[in-house]
C-alpha positions in Angstrom: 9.8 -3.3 8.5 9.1 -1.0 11.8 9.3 2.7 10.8 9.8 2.6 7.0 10.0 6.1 5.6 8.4 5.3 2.3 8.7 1.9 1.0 9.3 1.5 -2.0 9.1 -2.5 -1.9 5.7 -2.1 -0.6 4.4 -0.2 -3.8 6.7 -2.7 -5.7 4.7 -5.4 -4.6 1.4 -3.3 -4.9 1.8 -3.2 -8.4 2.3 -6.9 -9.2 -1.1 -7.2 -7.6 0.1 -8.8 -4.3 -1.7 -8.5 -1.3 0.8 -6.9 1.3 0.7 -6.8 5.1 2.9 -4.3 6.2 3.7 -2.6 9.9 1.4 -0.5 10.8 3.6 2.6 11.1 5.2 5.3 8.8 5.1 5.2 4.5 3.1 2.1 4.3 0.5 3.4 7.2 0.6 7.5 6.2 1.3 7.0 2.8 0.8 3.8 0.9 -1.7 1.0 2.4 -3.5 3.3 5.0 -6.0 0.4 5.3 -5.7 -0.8 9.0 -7.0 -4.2 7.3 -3.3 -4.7 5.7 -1.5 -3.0 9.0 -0.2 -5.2 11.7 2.3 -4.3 14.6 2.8 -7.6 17.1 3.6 -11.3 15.7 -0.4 -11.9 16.3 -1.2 -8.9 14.3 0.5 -10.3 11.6 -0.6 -13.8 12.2 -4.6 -12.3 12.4 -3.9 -10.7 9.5 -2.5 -13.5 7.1 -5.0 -15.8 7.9 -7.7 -13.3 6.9 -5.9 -13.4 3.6 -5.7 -17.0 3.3 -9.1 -17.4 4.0 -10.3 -15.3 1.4 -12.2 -15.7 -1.6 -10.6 -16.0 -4.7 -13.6 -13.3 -5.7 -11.8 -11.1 -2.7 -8.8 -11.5 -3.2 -8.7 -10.4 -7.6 -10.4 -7.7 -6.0 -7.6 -6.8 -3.8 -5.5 -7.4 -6.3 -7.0 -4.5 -8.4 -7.3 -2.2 -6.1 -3.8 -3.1 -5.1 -2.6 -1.9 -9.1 -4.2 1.2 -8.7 -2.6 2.0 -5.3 0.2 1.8 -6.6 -0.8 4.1 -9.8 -0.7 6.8 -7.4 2.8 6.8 -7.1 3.6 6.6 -11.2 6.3 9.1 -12.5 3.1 10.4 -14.7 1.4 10.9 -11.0 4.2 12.5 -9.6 4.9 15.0 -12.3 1.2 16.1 -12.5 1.6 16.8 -8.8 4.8 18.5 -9.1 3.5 20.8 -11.2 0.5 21.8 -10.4 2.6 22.5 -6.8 4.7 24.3 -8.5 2.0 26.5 -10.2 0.7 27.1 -6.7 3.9 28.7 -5.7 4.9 30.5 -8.9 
């Protein structure tokens, strides 16, 4: 989705360990994937893009996976309230 402010389904997915191409624009490109590996804009961007998925290793792509999981550990509640506080301690 063009211009998704966060993306929440996009962390969702993240954490079941699937490989996710997203747009290349707002959450998932600030926020979440960042890699411009995952990003893609234009039908052939997306097209490049799942074929370099598909053509992957299984060794590549359980290491996607992983990595994947702990992308989306970043945005845990544990995560967020260690940041939340220690932002809070900043400005106390």
């Amino acid at each position: 989705m063009e211009a998704e402010h966060f993306g929440i389904s996009v962390v969702e997915m993240l954490a079941a360990g699937l490989i996710v191409v997203a747009h290349n624009s707002a959450g998932p490109k600030q926020d979440i994937i960042k890699d411009e590996q995952f990003l893609a804009e234009s039908k052939e961007d997306y097209i490049d893009k799942l074929r370099k998925v598909i053509d992957s290793s299984e060794e590549e792509l359980n290491s996607f996976s992983d990595l994947n999981r702990k992308k989306a550990d970043s945005f845990s509640e544990e995560e967020f309230q260690k940041h939340f506080l220690v932002s809070m301690q900043r400005n106390v």
